[in-house]
C-alpha positions in Angstrom: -19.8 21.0 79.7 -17.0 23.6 79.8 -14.4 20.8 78.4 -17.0 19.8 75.6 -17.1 23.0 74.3 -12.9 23.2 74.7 -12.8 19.9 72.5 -15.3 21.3 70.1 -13.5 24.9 69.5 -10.2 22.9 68.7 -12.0 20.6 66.3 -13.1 23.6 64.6 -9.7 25.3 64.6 -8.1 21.7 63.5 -10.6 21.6 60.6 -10.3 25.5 59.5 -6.4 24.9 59.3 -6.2 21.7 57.5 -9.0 22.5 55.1 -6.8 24.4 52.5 -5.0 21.4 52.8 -7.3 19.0 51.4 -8.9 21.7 49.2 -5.6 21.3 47.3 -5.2 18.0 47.3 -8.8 17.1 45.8 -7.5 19.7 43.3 -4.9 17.7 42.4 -6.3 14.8 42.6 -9.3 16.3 39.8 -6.3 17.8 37.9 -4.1 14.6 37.8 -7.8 12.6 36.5 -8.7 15.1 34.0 -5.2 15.2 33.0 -5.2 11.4 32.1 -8.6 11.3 31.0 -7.3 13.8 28.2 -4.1 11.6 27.3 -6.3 8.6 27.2 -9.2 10.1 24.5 -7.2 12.9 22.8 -3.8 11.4 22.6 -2.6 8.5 21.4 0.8 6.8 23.3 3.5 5.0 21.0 2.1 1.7 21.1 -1.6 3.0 20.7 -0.9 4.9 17.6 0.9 1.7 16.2 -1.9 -0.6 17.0 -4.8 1.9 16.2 -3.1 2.9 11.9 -1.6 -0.4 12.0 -4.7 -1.6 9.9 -5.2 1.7 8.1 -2.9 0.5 4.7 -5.0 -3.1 5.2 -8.0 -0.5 4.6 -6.9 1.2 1.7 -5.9 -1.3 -0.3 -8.9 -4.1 0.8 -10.9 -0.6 -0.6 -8.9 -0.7 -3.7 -9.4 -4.1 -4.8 -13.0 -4.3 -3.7 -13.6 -0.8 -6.3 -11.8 -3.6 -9.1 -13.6 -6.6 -8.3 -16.6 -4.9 -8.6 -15.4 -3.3 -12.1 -13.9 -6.8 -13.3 -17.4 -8.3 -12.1 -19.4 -5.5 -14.5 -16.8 -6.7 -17.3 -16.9 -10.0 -16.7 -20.6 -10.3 -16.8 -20.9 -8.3 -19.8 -18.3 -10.8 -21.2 -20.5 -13.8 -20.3 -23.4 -12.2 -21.4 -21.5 -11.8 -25.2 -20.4 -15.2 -25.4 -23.8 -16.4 -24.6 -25.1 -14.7 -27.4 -22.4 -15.7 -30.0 -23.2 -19.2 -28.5 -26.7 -18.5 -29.2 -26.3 -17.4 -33.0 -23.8 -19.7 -33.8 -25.6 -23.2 -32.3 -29.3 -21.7 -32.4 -29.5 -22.9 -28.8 -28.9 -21.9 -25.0 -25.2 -22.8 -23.7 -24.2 -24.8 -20.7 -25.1 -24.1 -17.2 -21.7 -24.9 -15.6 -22.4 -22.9 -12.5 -23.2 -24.2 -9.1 -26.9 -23.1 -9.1 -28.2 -26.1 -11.1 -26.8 -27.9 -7.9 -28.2 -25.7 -5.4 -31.6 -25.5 -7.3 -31.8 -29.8 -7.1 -30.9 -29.6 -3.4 -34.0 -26.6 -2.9 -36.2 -28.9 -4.7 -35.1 -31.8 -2.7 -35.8 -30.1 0.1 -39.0 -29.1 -0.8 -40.1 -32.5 -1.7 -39.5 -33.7 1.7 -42.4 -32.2 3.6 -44.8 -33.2 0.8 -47.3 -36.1 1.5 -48.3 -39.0 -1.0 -50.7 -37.5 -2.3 -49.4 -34.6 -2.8 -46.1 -36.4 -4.6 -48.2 -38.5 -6.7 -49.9 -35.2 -8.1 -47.0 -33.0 -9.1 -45.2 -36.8 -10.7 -48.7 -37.4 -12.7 -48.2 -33.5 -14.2 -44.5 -33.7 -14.6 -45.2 -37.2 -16.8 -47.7 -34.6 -18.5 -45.1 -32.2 -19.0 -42.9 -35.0 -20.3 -45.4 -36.5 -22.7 -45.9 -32.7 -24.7 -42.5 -32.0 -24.6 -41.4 -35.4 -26.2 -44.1 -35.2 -28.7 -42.4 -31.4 -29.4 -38.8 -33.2 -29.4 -40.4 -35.8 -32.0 -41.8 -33.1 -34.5 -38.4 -31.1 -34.3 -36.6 -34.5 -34.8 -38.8 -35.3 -37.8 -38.5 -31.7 -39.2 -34.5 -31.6 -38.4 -34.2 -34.6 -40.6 -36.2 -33.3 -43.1 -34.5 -30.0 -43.7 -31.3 -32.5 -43.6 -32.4 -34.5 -46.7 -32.9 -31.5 -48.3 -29.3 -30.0 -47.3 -26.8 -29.6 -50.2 -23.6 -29.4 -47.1 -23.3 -32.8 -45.2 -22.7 -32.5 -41.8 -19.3 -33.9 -42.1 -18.2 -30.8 -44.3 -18.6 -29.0 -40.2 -15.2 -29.3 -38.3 -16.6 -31.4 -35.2 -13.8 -32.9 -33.8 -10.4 -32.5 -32.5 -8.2 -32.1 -34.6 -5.2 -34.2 -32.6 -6.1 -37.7 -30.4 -7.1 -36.5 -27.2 -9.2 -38.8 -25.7 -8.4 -38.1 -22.2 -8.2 -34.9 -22.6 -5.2 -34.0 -21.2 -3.4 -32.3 -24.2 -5.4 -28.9 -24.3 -2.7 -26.5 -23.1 -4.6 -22.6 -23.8 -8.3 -21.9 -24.7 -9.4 -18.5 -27.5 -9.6 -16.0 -24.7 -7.3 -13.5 -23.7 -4.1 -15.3 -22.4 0.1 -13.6 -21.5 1.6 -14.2 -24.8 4.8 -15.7 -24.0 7.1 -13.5 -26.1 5.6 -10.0 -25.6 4.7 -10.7 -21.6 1.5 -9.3 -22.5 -2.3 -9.8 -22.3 -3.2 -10.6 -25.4 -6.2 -12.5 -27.7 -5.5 -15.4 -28.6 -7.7 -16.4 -31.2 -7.6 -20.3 -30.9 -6.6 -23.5 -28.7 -3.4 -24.6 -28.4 -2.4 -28.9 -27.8 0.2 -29.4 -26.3 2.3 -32.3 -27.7 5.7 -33.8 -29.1 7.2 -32.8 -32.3 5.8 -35.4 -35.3 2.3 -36.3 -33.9 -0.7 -36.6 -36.4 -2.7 -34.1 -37.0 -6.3 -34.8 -38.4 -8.1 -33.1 -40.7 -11.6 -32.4 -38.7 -14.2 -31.9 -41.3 -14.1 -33.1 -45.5 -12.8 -30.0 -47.4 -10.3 -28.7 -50.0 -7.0 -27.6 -48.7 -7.0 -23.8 -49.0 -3.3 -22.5 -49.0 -0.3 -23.5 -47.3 2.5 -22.0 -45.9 6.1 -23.7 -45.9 7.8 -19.8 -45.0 8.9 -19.1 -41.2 6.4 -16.8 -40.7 5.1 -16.4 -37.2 2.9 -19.2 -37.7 5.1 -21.1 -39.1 4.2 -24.0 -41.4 0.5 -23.9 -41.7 -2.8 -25.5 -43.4 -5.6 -23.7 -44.2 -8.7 -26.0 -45.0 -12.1 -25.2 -46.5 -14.8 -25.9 -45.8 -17.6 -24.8 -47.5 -20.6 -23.2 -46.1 -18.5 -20.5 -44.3 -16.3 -22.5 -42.5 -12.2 -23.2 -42.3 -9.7 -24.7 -40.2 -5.9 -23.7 -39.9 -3.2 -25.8 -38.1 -0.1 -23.8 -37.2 3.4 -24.2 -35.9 3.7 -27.7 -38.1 6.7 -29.9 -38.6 5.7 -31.7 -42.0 3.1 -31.2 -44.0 1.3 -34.2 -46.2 -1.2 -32.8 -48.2 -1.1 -29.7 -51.0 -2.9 -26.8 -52.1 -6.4 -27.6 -53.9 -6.1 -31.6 -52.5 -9.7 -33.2 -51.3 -9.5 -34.7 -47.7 -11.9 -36.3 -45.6 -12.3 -35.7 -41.7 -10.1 -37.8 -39.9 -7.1 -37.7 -42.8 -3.5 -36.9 -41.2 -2.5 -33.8 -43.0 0.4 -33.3 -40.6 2.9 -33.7 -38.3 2.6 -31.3 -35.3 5.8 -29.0 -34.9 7.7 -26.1 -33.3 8.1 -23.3 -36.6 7.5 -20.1 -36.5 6.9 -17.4 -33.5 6.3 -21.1 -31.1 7.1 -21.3 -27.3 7.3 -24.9 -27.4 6.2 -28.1 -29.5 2.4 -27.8 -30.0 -0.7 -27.0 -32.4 -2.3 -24.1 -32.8 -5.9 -24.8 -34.2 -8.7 -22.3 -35.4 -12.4 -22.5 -36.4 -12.9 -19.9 -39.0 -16.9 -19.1 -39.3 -17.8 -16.8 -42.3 -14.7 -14.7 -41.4 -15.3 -14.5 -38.0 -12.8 -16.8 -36.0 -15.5 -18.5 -33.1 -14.4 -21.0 -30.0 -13.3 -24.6 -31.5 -14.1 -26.2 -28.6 -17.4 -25.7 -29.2 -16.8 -27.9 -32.0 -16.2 -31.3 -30.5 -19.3 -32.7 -30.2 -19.0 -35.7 -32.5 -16.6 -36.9 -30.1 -16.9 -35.5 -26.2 -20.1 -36.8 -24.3 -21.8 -33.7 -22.8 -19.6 -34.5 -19.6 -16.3 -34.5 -21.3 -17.7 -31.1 -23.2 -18.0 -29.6 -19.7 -15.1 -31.0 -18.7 -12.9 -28.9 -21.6 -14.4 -25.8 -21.5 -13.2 -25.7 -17.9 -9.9 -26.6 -19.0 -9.9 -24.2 -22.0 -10.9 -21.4 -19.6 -8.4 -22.1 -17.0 -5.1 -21.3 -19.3 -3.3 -18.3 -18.6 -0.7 -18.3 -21.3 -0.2 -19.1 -25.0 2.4 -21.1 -26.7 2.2 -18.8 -29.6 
């Protein structure tokens, strides 16, 4: 008993002397862990700092061009939203889809057909026949009045510039649309008011409605050697940038006629025509223009090309 109590009292002694001991080693222990608990959420090493702002410019600037896509959006809708409605005055009816939603909405309809029984299919194709019957007998009456207002019409249609005025049947020569394009000489945005072909030095160039030649121009002015044809009814048509000219001032010509060679004169960046559609003094899109010869896929077809150009040739 004596020697349990000896072996107790030094295990006590033992304990008191190394406690201090460990005390400060747990201290150290908690300093050294709040210490690098601190570095690891309040300070950033070398390589932390690199990686954590490495992305911070990347910010910035995705922020910057997300602020101008969103004003070019605004513009550019407000843009299409114009154009629709000079399309609208102009033609008297609704321009092109040529957006993807007229795909999208066939595939939702497609989709929606699917789950439909026979019944149900034969109903909605017995009121869409409907649908189609009124709306031919509406297409009929406009037909009938359309030709009627025709008859009465002092200005044939062929006094209306409805072609091209070069050959371009595969519709490959249209080199710039009337839009805002980087005029070659100034390096600068501006609008170009209308469609440049792109083509060799002494090809014909068509007249592309009947009319009286209005002026021409033989001087080395910017446009160089030009035709200006009217008309009547509000409209003209200029060819600029010529090589030769074959017709003269108050001469009758018929669409179709050559009444040029296409050229290089004047302010020109390279061999090619500049054509315009002049409607009562307000110069309008000739590609809109072409329908006597582009089927409604070809017409498609060019406006995408005419809208893709980023620079003039004039």
């Amino acid at each position: 008993m004596a020697n349990i109590d000896n072996i107790s009292r030094k295990s006590s002694r033992r304990l008191r002397r190394y406690m201090p001991h460990i005390i400060n080693v747990l201290v150290w222990v908690a300093m050294v862990v709040a210490w690098w608990v601190v570095l690891t959420f309040a300070v950033d090493m070398p390589a932390e700092y690199k990686l954590r702002h490495s992305t911070d410019g990347l910010r910035a600037e995705y922020d910057k061009l997300s602020e101008r896509y969103d004003s070019l959006y605004v513009v550019l809708d407000n843009v299409v939203r114009r154009d629709e409605n000079v399309f609208r005055k102009l033609f008297e009816s609704n321009p092109y889809d040529l957006s993807s939603d007229v795909d999208d909405k066939r595939i939702e309809l497609h989709e929606g057909l699917v789950g439909l029984s026979s019944d149900e299919l034969i109903d909605i194709l017995a009121n869409r026949i409907d649908d189609a019957e009124r709306k031919e007998h509406d297409i009929v009456y406009a037909h009938n009045e359309l030709k009627y207002h025709l008859s009465n019409e002092t200005l044939s249609i062929d006094c209306v510039p409805a072609i091209q005025p070069v050959n371009n049947r595969q519709l490959t020569l249209l080199a710039a649309g009337k839009k805002p394009l980087i005029n070659p000489f100034h390096r600068a945005m501006r609008e170009h008011h209308g469609v440049d072909y792109l083509i060799p030095e002494g090809t014909a160039v068509f007249a592309t409605a009947d009319g009286k030649v209005k002026s021409l121009s033989e001087k080395n002015t910017s446009h160089g050697k030009a035709i200006t044809i009217d008309h009547g009814n509000g409209y003209e048509t200029s060819y600029s940038h010529l090589l030769d000219i074959r017709v003269r001032r108050g001469q009758e010509v018929k669409r179709g006629d050559i009444i040029a060679l296409s050229g290089n004169s004047g302010l020109s960046f390279a061999p090619h025509l500049h054509y315009e559609v002049i409607y009562n003094d307000t110069r309008v899109d000739p590609v809109h223009y072409f329908f006597l010869e582009l089927t409604p896929e070809e017409y498609q077809r060019i406006i995408r090309i005419s809208l893709s150009s980023m620079q003039s040739f004039d």
